[in-house]
C-alpha positions as CSV (number, residue, x, y, z in Angstrom):
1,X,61.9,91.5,138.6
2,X,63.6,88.6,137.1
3,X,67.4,89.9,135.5
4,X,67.5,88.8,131.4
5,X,69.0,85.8,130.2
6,X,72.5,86.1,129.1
7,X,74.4,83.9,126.9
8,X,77.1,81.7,129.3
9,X,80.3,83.4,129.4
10,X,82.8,80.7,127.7
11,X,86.1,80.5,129.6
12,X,88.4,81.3,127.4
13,X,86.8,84.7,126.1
14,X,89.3,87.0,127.9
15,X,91.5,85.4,125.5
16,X,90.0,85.7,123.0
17,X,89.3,89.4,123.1
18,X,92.8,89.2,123.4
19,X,94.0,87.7,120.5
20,X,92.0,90.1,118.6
21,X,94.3,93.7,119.4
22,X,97.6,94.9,117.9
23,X,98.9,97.5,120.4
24,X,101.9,99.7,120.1
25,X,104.2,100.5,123.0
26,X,107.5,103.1,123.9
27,X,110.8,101.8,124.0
28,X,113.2,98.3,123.0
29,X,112.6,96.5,125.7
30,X,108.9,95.2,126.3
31,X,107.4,97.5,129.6
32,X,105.8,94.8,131.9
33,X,102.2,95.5,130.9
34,X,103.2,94.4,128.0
35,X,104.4,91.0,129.3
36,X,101.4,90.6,131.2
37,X,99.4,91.0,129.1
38,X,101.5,88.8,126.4
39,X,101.1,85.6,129.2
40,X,97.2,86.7,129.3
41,X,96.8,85.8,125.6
42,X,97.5,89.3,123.7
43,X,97.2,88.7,120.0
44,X,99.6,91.0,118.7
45,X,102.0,94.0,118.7
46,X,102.8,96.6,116.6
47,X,106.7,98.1,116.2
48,X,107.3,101.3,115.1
49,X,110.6,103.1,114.9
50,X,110.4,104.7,118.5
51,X,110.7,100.1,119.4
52,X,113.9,99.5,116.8
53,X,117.3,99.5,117.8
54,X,120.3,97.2,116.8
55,X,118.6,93.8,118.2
56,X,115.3,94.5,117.4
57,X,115.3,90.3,116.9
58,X,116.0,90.1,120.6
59,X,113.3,92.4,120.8
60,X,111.0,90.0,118.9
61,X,112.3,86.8,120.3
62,X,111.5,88.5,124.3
63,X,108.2,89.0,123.0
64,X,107.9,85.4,121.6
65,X,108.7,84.5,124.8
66,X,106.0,85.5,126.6
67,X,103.5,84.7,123.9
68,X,104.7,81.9,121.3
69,X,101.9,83.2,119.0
70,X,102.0,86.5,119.1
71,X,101.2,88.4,115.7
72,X,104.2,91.0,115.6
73,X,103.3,93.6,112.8
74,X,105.0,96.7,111.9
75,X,104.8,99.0,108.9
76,X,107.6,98.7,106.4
77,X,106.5,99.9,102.9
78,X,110.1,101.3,101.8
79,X,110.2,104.6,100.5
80,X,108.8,107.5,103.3
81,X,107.3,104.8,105.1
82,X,110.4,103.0,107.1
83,X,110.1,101.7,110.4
84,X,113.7,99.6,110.6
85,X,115.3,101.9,108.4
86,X,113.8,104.9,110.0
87,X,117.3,106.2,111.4
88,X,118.9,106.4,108.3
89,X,116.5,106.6,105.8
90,X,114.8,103.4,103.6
91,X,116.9,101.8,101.2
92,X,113.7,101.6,98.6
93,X,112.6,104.6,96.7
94,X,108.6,103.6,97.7
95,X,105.7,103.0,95.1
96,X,105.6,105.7,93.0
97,X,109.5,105.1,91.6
98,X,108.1,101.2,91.1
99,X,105.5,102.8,89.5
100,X,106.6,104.9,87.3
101,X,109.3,102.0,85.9
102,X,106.4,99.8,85.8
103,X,108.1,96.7,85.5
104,X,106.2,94.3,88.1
105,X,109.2,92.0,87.9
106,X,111.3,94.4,89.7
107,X,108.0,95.4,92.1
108,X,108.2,91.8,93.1
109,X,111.8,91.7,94.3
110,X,111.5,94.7,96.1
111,X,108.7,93.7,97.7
112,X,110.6,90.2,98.6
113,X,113.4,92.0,99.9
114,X,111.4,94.1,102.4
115,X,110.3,90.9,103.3
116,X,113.6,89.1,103.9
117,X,114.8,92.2,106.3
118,X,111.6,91.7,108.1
119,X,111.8,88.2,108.5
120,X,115.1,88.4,109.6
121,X,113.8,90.1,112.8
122,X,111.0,87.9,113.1
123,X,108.5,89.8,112.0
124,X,105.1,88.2,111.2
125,X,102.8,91.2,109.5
126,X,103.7,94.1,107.3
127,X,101.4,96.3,107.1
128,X,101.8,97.1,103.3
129,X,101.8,97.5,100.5
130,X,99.8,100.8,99.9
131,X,97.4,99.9,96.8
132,X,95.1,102.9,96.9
133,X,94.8,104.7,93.3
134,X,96.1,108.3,93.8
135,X,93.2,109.7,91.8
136,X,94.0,113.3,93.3
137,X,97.4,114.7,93.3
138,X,96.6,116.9,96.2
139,X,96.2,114.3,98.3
140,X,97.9,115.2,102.0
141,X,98.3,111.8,102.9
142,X,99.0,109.0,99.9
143,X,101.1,110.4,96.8
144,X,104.2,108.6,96.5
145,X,102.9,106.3,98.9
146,X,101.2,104.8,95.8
147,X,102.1,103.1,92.4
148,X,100.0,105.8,90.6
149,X,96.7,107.4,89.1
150,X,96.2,104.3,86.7
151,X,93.5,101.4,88.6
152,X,95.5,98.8,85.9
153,X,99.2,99.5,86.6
154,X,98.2,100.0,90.6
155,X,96.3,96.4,90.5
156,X,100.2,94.8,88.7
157,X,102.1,96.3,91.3
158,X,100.3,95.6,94.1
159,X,99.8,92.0,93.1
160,X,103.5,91.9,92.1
161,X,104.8,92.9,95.3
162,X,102.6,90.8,97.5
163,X,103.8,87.5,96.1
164,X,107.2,89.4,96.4
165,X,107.1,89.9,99.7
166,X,104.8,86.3,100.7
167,X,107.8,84.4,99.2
168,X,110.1,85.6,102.4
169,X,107.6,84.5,104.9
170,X,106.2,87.5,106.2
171,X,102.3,88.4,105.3
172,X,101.3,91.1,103.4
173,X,98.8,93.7,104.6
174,X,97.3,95.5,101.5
175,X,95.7,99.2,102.3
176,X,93.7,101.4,102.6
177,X,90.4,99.5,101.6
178,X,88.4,100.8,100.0
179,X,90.7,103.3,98.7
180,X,92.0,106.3,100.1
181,X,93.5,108.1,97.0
182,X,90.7,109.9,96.2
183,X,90.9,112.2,99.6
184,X,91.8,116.0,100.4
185,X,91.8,114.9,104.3
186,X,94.4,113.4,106.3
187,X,92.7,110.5,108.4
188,X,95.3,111.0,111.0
189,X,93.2,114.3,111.4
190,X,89.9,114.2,110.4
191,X,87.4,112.2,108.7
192,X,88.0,111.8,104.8
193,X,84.9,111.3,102.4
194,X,85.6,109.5,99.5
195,X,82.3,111.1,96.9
196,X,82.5,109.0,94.1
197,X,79.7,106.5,92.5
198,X,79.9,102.5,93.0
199,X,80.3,102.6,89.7
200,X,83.6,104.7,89.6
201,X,84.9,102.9,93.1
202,X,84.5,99.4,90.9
203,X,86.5,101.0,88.2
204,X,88.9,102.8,89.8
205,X,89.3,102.1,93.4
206,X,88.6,98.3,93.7
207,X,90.7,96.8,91.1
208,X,94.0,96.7,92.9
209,X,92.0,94.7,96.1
210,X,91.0,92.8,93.9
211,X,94.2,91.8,92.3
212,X,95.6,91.7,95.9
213,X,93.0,88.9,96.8
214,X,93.7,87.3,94.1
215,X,97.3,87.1,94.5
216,X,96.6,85.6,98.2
217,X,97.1,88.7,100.1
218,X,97.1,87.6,103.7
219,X,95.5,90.6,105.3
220,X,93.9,93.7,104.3
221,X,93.5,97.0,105.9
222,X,90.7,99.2,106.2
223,X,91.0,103.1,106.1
224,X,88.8,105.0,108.4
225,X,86.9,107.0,105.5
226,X,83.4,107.9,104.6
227,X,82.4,106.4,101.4
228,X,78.7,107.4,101.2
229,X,77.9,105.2,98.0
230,X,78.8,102.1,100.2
231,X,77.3,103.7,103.5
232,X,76.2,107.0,103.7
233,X,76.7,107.2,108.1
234,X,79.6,104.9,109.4
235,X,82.9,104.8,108.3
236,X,84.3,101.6,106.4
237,X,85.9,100.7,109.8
238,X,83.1,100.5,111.5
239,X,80.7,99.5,108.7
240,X,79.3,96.0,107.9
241,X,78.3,96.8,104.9
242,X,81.8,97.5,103.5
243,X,83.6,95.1,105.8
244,X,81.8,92.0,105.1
245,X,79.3,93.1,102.3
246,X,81.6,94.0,100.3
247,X,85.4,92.1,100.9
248,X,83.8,89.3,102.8
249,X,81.0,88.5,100.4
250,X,81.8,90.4,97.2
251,X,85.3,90.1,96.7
252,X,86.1,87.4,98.5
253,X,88.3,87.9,100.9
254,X,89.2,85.4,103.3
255,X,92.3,86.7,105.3
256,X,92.7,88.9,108.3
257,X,90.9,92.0,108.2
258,X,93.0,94.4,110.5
259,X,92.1,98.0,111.2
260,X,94.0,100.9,110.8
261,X,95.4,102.8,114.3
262,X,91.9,103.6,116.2
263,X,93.7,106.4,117.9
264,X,93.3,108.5,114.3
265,X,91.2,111.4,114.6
266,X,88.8,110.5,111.5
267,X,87.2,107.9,113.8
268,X,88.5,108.9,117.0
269,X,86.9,112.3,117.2
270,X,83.6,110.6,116.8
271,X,83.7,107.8,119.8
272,X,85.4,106.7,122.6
273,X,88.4,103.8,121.8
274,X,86.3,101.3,123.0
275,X,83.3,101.3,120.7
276,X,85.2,101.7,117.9
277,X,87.0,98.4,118.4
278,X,83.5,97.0,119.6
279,X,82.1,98.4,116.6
280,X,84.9,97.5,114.4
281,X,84.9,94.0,115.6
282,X,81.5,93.7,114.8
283,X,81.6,94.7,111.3
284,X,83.6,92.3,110.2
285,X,87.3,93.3,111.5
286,X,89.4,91.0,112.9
287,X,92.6,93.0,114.3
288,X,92.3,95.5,115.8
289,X,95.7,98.3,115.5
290,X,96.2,100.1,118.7
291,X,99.3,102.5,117.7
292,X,99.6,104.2,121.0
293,X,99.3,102.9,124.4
294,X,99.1,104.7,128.1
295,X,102.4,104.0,129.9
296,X,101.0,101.5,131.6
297,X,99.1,99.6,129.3
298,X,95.6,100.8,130.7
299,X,93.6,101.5,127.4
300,X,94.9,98.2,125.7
301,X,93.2,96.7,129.4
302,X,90.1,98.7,128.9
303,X,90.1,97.8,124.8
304,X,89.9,94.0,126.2
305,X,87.2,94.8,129.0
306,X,85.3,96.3,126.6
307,X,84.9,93.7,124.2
308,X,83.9,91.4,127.1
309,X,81.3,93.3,128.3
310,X,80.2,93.6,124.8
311,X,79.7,89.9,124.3
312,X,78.0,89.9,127.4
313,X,75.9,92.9,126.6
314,X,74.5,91.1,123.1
315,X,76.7,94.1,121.1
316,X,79.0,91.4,119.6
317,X,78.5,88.1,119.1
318,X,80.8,85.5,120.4
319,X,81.2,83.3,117.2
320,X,81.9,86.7,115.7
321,X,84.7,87.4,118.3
322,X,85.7,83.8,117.9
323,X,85.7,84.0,114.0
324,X,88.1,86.9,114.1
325,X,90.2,85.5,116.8
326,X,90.9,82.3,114.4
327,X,92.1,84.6,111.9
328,X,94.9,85.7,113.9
329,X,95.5,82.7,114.6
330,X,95.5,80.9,110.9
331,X,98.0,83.7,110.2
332,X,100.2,82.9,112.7
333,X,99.7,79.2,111.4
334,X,101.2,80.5,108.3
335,X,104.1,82.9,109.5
336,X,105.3,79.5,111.5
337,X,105.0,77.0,108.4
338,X,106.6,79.8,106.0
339,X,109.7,80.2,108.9
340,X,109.9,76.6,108.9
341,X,111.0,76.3,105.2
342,X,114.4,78.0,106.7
343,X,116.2,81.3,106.6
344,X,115.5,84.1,104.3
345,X,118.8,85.1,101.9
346,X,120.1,88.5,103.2
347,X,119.3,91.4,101.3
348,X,122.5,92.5,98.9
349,X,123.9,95.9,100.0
350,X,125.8,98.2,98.2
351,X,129.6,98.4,99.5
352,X,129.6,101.9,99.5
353,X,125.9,103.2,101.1
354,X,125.2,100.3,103.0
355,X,122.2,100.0,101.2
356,X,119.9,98.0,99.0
357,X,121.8,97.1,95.6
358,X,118.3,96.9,94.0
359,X,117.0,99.9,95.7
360,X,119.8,102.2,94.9
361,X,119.5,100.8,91.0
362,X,115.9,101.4,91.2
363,X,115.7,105.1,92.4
364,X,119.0,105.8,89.3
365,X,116.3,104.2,87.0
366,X,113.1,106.4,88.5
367,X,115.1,109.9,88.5
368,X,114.0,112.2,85.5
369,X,115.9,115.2,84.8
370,X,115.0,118.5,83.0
371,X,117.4,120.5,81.4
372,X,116.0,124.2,81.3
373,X,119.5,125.9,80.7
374,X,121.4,125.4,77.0
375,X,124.9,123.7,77.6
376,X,124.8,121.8,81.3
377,X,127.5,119.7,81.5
378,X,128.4,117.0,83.6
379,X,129.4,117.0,87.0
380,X,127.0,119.5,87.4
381,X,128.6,120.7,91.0
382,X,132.3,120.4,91.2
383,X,132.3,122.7,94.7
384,X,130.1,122.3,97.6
385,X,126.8,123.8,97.2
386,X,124.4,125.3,99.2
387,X,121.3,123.2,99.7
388,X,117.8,124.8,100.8
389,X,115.2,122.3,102.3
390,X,111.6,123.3,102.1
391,X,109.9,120.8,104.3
392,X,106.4,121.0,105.7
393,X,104.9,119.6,108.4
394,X,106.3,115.8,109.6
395,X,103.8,113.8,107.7
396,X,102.4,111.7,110.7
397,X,102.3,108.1,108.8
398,X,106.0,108.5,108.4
399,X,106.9,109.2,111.9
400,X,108.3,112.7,111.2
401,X,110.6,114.5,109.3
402,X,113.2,112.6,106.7
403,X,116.3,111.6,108.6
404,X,117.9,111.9,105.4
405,X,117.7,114.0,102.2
406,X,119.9,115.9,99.3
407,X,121.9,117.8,101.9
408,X,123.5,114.7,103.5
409,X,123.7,112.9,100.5
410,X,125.9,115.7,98.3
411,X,127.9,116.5,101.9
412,X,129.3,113.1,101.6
413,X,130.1,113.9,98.2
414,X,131.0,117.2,98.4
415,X,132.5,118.1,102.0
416,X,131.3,121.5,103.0
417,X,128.0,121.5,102.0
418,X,125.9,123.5,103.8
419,X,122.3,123.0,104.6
420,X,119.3,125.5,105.8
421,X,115.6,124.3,106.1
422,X,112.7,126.1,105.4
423,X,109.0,125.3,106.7
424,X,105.4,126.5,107.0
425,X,106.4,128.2,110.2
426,X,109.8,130.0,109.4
427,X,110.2,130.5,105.8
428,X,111.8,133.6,105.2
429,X,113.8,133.8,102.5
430,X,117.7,133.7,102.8
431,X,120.2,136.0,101.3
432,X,120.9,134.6,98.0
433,X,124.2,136.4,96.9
434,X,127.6,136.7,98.5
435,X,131.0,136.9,97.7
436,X,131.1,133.2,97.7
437,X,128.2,132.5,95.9
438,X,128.3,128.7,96.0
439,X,126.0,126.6,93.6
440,X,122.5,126.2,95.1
441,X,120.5,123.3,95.3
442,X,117.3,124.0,96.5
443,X,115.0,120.9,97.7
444,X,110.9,120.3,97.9
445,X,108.5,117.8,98.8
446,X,105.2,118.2,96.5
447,X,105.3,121.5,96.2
448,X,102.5,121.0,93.9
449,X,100.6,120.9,97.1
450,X,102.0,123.7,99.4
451,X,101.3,127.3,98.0
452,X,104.4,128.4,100.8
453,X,106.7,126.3,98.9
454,X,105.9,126.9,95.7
455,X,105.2,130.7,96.2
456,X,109.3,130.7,97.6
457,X,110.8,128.2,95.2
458,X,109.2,131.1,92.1
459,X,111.3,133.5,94.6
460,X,114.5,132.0,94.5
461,X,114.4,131.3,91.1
462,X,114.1,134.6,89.6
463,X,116.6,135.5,91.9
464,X,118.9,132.7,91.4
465,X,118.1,131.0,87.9
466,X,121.4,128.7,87.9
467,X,119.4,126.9,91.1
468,X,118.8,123.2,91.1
469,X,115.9,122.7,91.8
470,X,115.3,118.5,93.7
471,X,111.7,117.5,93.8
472,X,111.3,114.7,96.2
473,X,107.8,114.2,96.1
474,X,105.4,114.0,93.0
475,X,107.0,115.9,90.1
476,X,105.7,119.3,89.4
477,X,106.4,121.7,87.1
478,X,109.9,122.0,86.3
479,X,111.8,125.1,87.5
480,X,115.3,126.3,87.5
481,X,118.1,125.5,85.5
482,X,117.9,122.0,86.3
483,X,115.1,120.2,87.5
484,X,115.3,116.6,89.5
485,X,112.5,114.5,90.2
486,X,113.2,111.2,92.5
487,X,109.0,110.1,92.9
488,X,110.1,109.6,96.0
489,X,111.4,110.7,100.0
490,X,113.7,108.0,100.8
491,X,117.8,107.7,101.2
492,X,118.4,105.7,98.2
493,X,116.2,108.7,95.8
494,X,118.4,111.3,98.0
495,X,121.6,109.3,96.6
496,X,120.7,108.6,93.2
497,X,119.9,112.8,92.3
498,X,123.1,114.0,94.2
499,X,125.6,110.8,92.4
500,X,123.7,112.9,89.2
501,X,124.8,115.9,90.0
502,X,128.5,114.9,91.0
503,X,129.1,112.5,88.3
504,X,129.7,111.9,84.9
């Protein structure tokens, strides 16, 4: 029997299924698989903060070295979302804090300073800003991550801060289309459905893509949810429909499509790594994000192999691989004519934190404080306190728990400040009263969404009603005697509500 007629192989389409992944890797110094595969023709690289040290550009520059046009992305979006800051916490409050001051100006030079610390490493791809509307405050995985509930102030912001941002050189990455804010499921874990109408997604969920696109948002990427109104049995990653139907053809989107880590359980659980890049690829992606790799570089070799034999196989079309493969490569084009227009003007730090002037000014400006006692006076805490953390789980976008929160923050301040955490796990509640009985500050993160936390904070407040109570997530209701919000987890919000409390 005669064997079927394939299309020709072209001799470059190893390296082209090359350009087209982003994988991560372990450590500061690039493995040799990672070489390797570099000289073969590998597309990209993704940072996180397990790559960044103190020459994360000689980092950068070895990687260049092996591959002049290599996409290297990482994901910076300030706030709880640090990957060069992620030691010491981000000198930005995040989205909601911009947000909530809702002055676009300022969301544009925050968004171009995160951009000048980038490019200062040489970084090519951000993968922010976070646009999705936070239509449900329980949300496990957005919340401050976004600008807010309101589709009009999220499409300002997010158009402010991409032509922020553009302006140092480094391209934009706006996320999660078509909207994750409207989720009870972490991705990382499981699949989220999004069950709302086309009608609502066009009024709510859309707009701020939309405003992205228009403000020449150089990439875009998709969240692995289930939005039945646009497809009712694949995933936006994976589905044409949403991919090209609808930010190809209906909003007009003609920048790189990346996807978000494949890894994720949402689309992971359902197929093996390889078809989902095959898959994705297909749909209309043209990146695809490969956050963890096997210590020597196997899947990332298999990812490539795959997408091979998938041309081969008639699964994915070549001009479609070649398509997406040009798209990597007309960003690159623009990373290199942007870094050609000369050096990006360092970021202004405060003398005293080390950290961003603007940043630190932002989070004084975003901090809201509720007075539920007659009489407080300022400095509220003249003595070290005692400060109680209630933290859940790491959140997994972030990396893990904050390096640095209220605790650290009034220690500085305050020498002998003592700290004790409390978490899902092990939260039994301390002894409240001694001798001493030094002021107590006691710290969550949405406790609006964590019955444990809320359910203990009630506790310690009847027993303690002169506690401080430090929300660092979105506000809540107010409780003790005073009541802090930051709208965000980063060091700068840590600073600005423990200078409050010191000061006068």
């Amino acid at each position: 029997m005669p064997h079927p007629t394939r299309e020709p192989r072209s001799p470059d389409l190893d390296r082209l299924a090359a350009t087209v992944l982003q994988p991560g890797f372990d450590g500061t110094t690039p493995p040799d698989w990672l070489r390797a595969q570099l000289a073969e023709g590998l597309g990209g690289v993704v940072l996180f903060a397990r790559n960044i040290s103190p020459d994360t550009a000689g980092l950068v520059r070895r990687l260049r070295a092996e591959n002049p046009g290599v996409v290297v992305a990482v994901d910076e979006e300030g706030g709880m979302i640090t990957r060069l800051e992620a030691a010491s916490g981000s000198s930005w409050p995040g989205n909601a804090a911009l947000g909530l001051l809702d002055d676009p100006e300022r969301t544009e030079r925050t968004g171009a300073e995160i951009g000048r610390m980038l490019a200062a490493v040489g970084i090519t791809l951000n993968y922010a800003p976070d646009v999705d509307v936070n239509a449900d405050p329980v949300n496990p995985v957005i919340g401050v991550r976004s600008f807010g509930a309101d589709p009009a102030l999220v499409a300002r912001h997010a158009a402010a801060w991409v032509a922020g941002h553009q302006s140092a050189g480094v391209a934009a990455c706006a996320k999660h289309f078509p909207g994750h804010g409207d989720t009870v499921t972490d991705s990382h874990l499981a699949l989220p459905a999004v069950h709302a109408s086309r009608d609502l997604l066009e009024r709510r969920d859309l707009p701020p893509f939309r405003a992205a696109v228009a403000a020449g948002v150089r990439a875009i990427m998709c969240g692995h949810l289930l939005v039945p109104s646009l497809d009712p049995d694949l995933p936006a990653t994976l589905s044409r429909r949403v991919l090209t139907g609808l930010l190809r053809e209906e909003l007009g989107f003609e920048g790189l499509m990346v996807t978000d880590a494949i890894e994720m359980r949402a689309v992971a659980a359902r197929m093996p790594q390889t078809e989902i890049a095959v898959r994705a690829l297909a749909a209309g992606a043209d990146a695809v994000c490969v956050g963890a790799s096997s210590p020597g570089g196997e899947n990332v070799v298999a990812l490539r192999e795959a997408i091979v034999r998938a041309v081969h196989e008639g699964t994915l079309a070549e001009s479609r691989l070649a398509e997406a493969a040009g798209r990597v490569r007309a960003l690159v084009a623009w990373h290199e004519a942007a870094r050609a227009d000369g050096e990006a003007a360092p970021v202004p730090r405060d003398p005293a934190y080390g950290v961003s002037r603007l940043g630190l000014e932002t989070a004084r400006l975003a901090l809201r404080v509720t007075a539920r006692a007659e009489g407080v006076e300022r400095p509220v805490l003249t003595r070290p306190p005692r400060v109680i953390e209630m933290t859940a789980r790491p959140h997994l976008a972030a990396g893990g728990a904050p390096p640095y929160g209220p605790a650290e923050a009034l220690a500085a301040l305050l020498p002998g400040t003592t700290r004790e955490t409390l978490t899902p796990e092990r939260h039994d509640l301390p002894v409240l009263d001694g001798p001493s009985r030094a002021p107590l500050v006691v710290v969550t993160r949405d406790a609006h969404r964590h019955a444990w936390m809320r359910d203990d904070l009630r506790r310690i407040v009847r027993r303690r009603p002169d506690a401080i109570v430090i929300e660092m997530g979105l506000p809540g209701s107010p409780a003790g005697a005073l009541y802090l919000a930051t709208s965000g987890d980063s060091r700068v919000t840590a600073l600005a509500a423990a200078e409050w409390l010191t000061s006068r």
